[in-house]
C-alpha positions in Angstrom: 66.1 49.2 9.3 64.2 45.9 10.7 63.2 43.5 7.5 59.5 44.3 8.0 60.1 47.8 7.4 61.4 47.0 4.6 59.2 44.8 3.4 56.5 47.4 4.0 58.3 50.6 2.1 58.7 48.0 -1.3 54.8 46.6 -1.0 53.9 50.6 -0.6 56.0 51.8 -3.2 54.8 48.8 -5.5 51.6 49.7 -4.8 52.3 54.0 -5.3 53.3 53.0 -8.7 50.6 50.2 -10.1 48.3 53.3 -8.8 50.2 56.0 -10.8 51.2 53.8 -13.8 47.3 52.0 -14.3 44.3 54.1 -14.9 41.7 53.3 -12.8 39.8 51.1 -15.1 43.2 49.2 -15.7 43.6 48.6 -11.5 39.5 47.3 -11.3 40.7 45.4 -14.5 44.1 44.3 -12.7 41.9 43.4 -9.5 39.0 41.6 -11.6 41.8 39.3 -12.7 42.6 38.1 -9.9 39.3 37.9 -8.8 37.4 34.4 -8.3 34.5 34.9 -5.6 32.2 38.2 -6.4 32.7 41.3 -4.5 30.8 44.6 -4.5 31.6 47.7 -6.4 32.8 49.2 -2.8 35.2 46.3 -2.5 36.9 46.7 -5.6 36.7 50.4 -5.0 39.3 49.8 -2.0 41.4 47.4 -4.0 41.9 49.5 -6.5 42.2 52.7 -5.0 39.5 54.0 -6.8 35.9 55.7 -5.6 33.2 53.6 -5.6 31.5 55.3 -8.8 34.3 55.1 -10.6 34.9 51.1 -10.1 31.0 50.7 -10.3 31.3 52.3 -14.2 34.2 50.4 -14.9 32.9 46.9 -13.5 29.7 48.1 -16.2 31.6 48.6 -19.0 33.6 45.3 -18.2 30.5 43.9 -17.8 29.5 44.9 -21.0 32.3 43.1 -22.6 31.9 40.0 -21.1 35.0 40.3 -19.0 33.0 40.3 -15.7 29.6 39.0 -14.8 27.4 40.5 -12.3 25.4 38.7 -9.9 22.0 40.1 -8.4 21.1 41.5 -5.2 21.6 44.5 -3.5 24.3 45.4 -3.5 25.4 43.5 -6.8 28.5 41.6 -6.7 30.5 41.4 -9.9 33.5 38.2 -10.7 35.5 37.6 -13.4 33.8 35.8 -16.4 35.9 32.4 -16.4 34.6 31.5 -19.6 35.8 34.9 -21.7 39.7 34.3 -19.9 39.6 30.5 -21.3 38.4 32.1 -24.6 41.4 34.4 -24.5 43.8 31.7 -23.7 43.1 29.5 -26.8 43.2 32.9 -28.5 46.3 33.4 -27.2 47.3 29.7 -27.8 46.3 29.5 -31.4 47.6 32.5 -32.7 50.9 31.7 -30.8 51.6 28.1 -32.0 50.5 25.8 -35.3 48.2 23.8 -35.1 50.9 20.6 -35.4 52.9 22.5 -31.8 49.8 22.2 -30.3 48.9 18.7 -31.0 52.1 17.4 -29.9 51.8 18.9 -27.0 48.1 17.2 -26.5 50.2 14.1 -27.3 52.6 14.4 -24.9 50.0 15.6 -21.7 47.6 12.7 -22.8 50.9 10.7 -22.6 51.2 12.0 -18.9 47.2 11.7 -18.1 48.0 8.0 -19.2 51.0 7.9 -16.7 48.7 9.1 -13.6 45.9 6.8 -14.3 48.8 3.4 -14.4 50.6 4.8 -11.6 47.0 5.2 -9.8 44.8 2.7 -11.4 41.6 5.0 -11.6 40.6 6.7 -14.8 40.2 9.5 -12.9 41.8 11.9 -10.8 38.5 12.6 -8.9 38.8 8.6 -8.0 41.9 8.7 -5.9 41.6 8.7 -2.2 44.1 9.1 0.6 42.4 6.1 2.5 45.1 3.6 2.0 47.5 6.1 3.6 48.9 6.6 7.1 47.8 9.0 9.0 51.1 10.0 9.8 52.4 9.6 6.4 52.7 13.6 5.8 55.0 14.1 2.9 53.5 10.9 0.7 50.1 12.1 1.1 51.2 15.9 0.8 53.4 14.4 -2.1 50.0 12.3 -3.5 47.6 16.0 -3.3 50.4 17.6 -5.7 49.8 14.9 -8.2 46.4 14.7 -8.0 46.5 18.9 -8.4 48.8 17.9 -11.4 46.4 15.5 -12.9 43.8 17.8 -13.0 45.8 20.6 -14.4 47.2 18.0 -17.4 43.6 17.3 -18.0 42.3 20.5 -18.0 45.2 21.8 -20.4 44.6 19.0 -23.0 40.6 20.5 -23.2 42.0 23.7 -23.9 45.1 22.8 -26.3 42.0 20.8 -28.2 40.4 24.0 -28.4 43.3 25.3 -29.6 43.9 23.4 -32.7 40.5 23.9 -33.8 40.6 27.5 -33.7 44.7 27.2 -35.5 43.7 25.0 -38.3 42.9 26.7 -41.5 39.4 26.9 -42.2 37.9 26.2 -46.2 35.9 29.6 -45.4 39.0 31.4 -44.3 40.7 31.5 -47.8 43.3 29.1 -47.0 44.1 25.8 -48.4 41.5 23.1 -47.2 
């Protein structure tokens, strides 16, 4: 049996189960997540093996929730709401860790975001250019992308670990000690 074969019968039968474990509001969920440009009702239909009504009244009710957003026009495109999954991960972050986890681990990515901007000498990872490299340079500009990709993931995780805190320190209003 030739490898492509292969790989097709376990990318079917992958799929032949996410459609007969997952209800069809849990596959336009499943596809929603891993949405991040807006599609129509029909395209998330064919993702998720679903009709086009039924992902249409599932993309409402997620709507509805604040899970998704819609987007005018006709036809109306819906995407994932960015803002509700970043409100789910310092949830998820909070209610995970204490507050005292969390701010050592700000501690130690401000510690890295420090590291970047002496090893770059920008404040910024926005500021750093490729200029100064050769052309034909591949793997140390390849190798200076990654960091910069790095950077901006270190600085985007301290915003939400700072979030984070906030919502895992005990409030005076909560009951517990001030």
């Amino acid at each position: 049996m030739a490898a492509s074969t292969i790989v097709r019968m376990s990318e079917s039968s992958a799929r032949d189960r996410w459609q007969d474990e997952r209800t069809t509001f849990q596959r336009v969920y499943d596809v929603l997540v891993g949405t991040h440009e807006g599609a129509t009702a029909a395209e998330f239909a064919d993702r998720a093996a679903c009709s086009e009504t039924a992902a249409r009244g599932a993309l409402e009710q997620l709507a509805e929730m604040g899970i998704a957003r819609t987007e005018g026009g006709r036809p109306a495109t819906y995407l994932r709401n960015d803002s509700y999954f970043r409100w789910k991960r310092v949830e998820s972050l909070a209610r995970e860790h204490t507050a005292e986890e969390l701010r050592e681990r700000v501690e130690s990515l401000i510690q890295r975001d420090a590291a970047f901007q002496e090893r770059y000498g920008v404040p910024d990872p926005d500021a750093v250019t490729t200029a100064d490299l050769s052309v034909d340079d591949h793997d140390t500009v390849e190798a200076r992308w990654d960091d910069i990709a790095e950077w901006r993931t270190v600085r985007r995780d301290i915003r939400l670990l700072r979030e984070a805190v906030e919502r895992a320190e005990p409030r005076a209003d909560d009951g517990a000690p001030a």
